[in-house]
DRENFIVEX-176456 format. One record per residue: x negated, y negated, z of N, C-alpha, C, O in turn. Coordinates in pm, whole numbers, plus 50000, padded with zeros to 5 digits. Atoms other than C-alpha are relative to their C-alpha. Last residue first. Example, Ala and Ser with C-alpha at 12.3 -4.5 7.8 and 13.67 -1.06 7.14 Angstrom:
<nodes>
500825011949994486335010650714500774989150073500264978050090/499115011950000487705045050780499104988050000498064988250066/
</nodes>
This chain:
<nodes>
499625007749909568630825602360499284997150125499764989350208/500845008349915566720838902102500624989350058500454977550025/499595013449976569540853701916498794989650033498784978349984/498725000350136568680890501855499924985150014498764982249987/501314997150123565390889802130501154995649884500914985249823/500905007449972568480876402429498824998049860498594987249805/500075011250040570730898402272499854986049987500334977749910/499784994250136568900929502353500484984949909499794979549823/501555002149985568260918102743499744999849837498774993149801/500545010149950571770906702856498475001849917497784991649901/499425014150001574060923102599498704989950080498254980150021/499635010649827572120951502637499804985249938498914977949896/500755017249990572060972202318500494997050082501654999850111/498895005149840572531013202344499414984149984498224981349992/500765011050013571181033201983501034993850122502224996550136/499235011149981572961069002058498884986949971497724990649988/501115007550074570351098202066500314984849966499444976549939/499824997150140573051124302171499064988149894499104987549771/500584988650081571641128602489500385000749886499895010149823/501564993049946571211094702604499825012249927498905014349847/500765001750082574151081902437498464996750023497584989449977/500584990650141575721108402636499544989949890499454995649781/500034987149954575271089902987500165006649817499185007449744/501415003650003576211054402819499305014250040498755017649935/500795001650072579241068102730498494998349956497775001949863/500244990750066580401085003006499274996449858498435004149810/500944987449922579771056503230499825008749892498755007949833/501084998050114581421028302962498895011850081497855015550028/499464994350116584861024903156498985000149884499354999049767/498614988249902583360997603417500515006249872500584998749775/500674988850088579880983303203500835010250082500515021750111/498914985249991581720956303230499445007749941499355009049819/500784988750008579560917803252500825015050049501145016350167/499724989049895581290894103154499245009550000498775014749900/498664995950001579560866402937500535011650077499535017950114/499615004450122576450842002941501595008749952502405003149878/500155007150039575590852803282500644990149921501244980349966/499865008749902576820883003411500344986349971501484981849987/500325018149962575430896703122500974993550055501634985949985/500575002549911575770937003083499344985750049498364984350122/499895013749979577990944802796499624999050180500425001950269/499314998149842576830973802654499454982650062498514974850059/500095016649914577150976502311499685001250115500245010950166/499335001749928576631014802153499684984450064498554980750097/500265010749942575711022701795500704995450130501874992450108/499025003949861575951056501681499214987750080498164988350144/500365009149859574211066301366501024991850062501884984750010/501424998549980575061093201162499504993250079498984998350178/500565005050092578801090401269498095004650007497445009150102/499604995350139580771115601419499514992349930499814995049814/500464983550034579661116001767500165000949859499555010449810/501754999350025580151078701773499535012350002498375013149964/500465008150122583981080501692498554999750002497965001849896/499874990950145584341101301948499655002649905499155012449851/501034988249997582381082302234500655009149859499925013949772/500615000050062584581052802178499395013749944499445018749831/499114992750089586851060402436499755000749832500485006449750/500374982250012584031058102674500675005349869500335014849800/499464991349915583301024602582500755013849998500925020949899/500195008449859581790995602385500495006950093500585000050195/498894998749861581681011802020499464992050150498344987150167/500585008649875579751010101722501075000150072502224999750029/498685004649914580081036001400499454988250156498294987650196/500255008249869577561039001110501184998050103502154991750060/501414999949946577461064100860499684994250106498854998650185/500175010150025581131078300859498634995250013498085000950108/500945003949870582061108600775499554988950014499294984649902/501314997349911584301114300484499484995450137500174988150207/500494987250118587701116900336498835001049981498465008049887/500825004650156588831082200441499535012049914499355012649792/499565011650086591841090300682498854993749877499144987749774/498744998850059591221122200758500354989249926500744988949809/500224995150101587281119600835501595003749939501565009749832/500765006150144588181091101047500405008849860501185006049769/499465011150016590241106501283500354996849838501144997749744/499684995150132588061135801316501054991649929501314994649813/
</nodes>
């Protein structure tokens, strides 16, 4: 509710990378979550993103994988 104090509405889009996120993405229309899962090309910490990823299952959340998501985004 942060938000809605400091601007004086809701927000449409929010994006986050971990649990402490989760707030902020309940409160927007759409909830964008990162998840940084590439080893590879950059760290991979999906430590302190459990609860998130877990309710942006049930709350409908959009979830991009670093390794597989911005592989198609980029064409790397």
């Amino acid at each position: 509710m942060y938000i809605w104090t400091r601007t004086g509405s809701m927000p449409l889009l929010a994006g986050g990378n971990a649990d402490g996120d989760a707030a902020m993405l309940e409160t927007a229309r759409f909830g964008l979550l990162i998840r940084h899962d590439d080893a590879d090309r950059e760290f991979a910490y999906d430590a302190g993103a459990e609860k998130a990823l877990a309710e942006a299952k049930e709350r409908g959340w959009t979830v991009v994988s670093m390794q597989n998501d911005f592989k198609v985004v980029f064409d790397l």
